[in-house]
C-alpha positions in Angstrom: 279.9 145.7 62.3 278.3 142.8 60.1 277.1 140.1 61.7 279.0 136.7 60.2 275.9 134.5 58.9 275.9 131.1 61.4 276.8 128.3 58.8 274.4 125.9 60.6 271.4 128.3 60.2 272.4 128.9 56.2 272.4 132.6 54.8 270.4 135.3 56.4 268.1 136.3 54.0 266.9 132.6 53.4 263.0 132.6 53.1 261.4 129.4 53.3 258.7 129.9 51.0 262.3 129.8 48.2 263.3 126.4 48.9 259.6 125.3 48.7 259.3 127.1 45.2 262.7 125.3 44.0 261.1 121.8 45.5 258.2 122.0 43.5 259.5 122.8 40.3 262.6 119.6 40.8 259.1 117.6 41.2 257.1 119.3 38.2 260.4 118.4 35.9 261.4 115.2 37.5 257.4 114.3 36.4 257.9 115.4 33.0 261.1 113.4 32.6 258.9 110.0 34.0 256.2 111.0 31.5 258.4 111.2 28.7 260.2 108.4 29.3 256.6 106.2 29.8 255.3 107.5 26.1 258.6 106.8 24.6 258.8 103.8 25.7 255.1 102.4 24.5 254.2 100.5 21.9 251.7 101.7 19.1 251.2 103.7 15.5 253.3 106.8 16.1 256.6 105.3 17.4 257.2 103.2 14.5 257.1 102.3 10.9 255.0 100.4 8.9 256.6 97.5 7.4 257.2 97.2 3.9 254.6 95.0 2.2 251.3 97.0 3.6 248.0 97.5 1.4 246.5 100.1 2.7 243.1 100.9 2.0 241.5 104.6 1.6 239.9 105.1 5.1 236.9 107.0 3.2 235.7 104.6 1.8 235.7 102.3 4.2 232.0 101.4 5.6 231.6 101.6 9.0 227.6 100.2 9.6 226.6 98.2 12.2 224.9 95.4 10.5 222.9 92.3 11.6 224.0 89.1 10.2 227.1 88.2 7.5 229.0 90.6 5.9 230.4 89.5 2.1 234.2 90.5 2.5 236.3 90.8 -0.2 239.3 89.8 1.7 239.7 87.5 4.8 240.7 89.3 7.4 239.3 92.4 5.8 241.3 95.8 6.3 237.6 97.1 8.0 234.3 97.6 6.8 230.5 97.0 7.7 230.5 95.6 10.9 228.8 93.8 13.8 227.5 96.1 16.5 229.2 93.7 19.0 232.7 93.6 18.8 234.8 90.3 19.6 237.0 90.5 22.7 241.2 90.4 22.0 242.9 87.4 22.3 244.1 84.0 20.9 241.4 82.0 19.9 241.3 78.0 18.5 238.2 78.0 16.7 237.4 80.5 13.8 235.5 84.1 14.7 233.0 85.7 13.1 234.5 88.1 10.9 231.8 90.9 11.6 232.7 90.7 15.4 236.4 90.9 15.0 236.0 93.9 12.3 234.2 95.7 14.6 237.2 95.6 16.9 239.6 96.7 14.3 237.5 99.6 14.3 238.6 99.9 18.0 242.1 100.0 17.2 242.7 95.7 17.3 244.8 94.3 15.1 243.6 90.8 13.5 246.7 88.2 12.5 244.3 85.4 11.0 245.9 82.0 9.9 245.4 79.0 7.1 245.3 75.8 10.3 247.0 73.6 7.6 250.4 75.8 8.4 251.3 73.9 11.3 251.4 73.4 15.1 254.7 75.0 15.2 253.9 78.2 13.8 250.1 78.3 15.2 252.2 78.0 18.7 254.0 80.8 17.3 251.2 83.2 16.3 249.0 82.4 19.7 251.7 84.3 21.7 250.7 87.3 20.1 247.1 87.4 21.1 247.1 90.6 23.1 244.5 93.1 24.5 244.5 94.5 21.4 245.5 91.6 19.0 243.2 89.0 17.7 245.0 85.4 16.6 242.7 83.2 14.9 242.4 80.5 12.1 240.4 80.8 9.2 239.9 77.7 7.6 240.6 77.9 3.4 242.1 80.8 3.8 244.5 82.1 0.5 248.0 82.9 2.5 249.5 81.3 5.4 249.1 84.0 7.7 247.5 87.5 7.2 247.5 90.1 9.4 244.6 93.1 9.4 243.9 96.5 11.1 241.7 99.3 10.2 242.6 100.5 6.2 245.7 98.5 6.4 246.3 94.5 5.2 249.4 92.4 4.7 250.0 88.9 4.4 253.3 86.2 5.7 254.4 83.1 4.5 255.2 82.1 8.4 255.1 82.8 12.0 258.6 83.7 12.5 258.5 86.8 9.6 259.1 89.9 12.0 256.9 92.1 10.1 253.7 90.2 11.3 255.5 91.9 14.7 256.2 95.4 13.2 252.7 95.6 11.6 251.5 94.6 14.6 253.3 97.3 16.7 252.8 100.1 14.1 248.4 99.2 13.8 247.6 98.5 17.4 245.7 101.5 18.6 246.5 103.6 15.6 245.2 107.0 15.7 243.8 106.7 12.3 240.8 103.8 13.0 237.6 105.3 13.5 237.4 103.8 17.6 241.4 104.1 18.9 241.5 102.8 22.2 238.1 101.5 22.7 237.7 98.0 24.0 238.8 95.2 23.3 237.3 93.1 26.1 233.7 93.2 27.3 232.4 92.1 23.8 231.7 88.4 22.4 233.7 85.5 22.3 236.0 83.8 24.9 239.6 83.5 23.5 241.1 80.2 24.5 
């Protein structure tokens, strides 16, 4: 005669190593759902698009020297180039940078939004909430726009604080796979943003 299984006990051929097999794979995929969610979630290159309006520069021929002393731009803030070997630390900063300092930390994936000061305290307020720790807000006295944003091999210029581009270029360039340095810092460097 079979024996009737004891429904308190669970089926007789239950081995306990099974239920610790199932537990451990529920963890492994409940992990890679967390994960996922995390990196789709992030901001940064990959996850969205450039907006329209972006020079982009060939990356190869883009210098990439550390240099002592200034550098002779062609464009303020330039899309990259010869560089500073110390880079300036992210943030929102009152007073102008030095250009070679702040294009050594586009090489590290920052993003630079520089500004003409004569655009007003209204939009200045506006910009210095995007000073990040991987965006540099700045002014740049006598510069040609109102507003122009840079990152490594990329430029593009705003006629105010409230275009949401300046916030889609940002987004797209911060830590973009494509500069020479992604993810290096942004802090430990010169300058004291304030």
């Amino acid at each position: 005669m079979a024996k009737t299984p004891d429904p308190l006990k669970g089926p007789a051929n239950t081995n306990p190593t099974d239920w610790r097999k199932w537990l451990v794979r529920g963890g492994i995929a409940v992990g890679v759902i967390v994960i996922a969610v995390f990196f789709a979630g992030t901001e940064g290159g990959q996850n969205d698009v450039a907006p329209e309006g972006v020079t982009e520069f060939p990356l190869a021929e883009i210098g990439r020297e550390h240099v002592d002393g200034a550098v002779a731009y062609d464009l303020i803030p330039p899309p990259g180039g010869d560089h500073n070997a110390a880079w300036l630390n992210c943030g929102t900063y009152s007073t102008p940078v030095a250009p070679e300092n702040a294009v050594h930390s586009l090489e590290h994936g920052a993003v630079w939004v520089a500004y003409n000061p004569d655009i007003g305290q209204d939009q200045i307020d506006e910009l210095a909430g995007l000073g990040s720790n991987s965006v540099i807000v700045s002014p740049v006295p006598g510069l040609d726009t109102p507003i122009a944003a840079a990152a490594w091999g990329a430029r593009q210029t705003f006629d105010n604080a409230g275009d949401p581009d300046i916030r889609q270029f940002i987004r797209f360039y911060q830590s973009a796979p494509y500069a020479p340095e992604p993810g290096a810092a942004c802090v430990g460097g010169v300058g004291t943003p304030g």
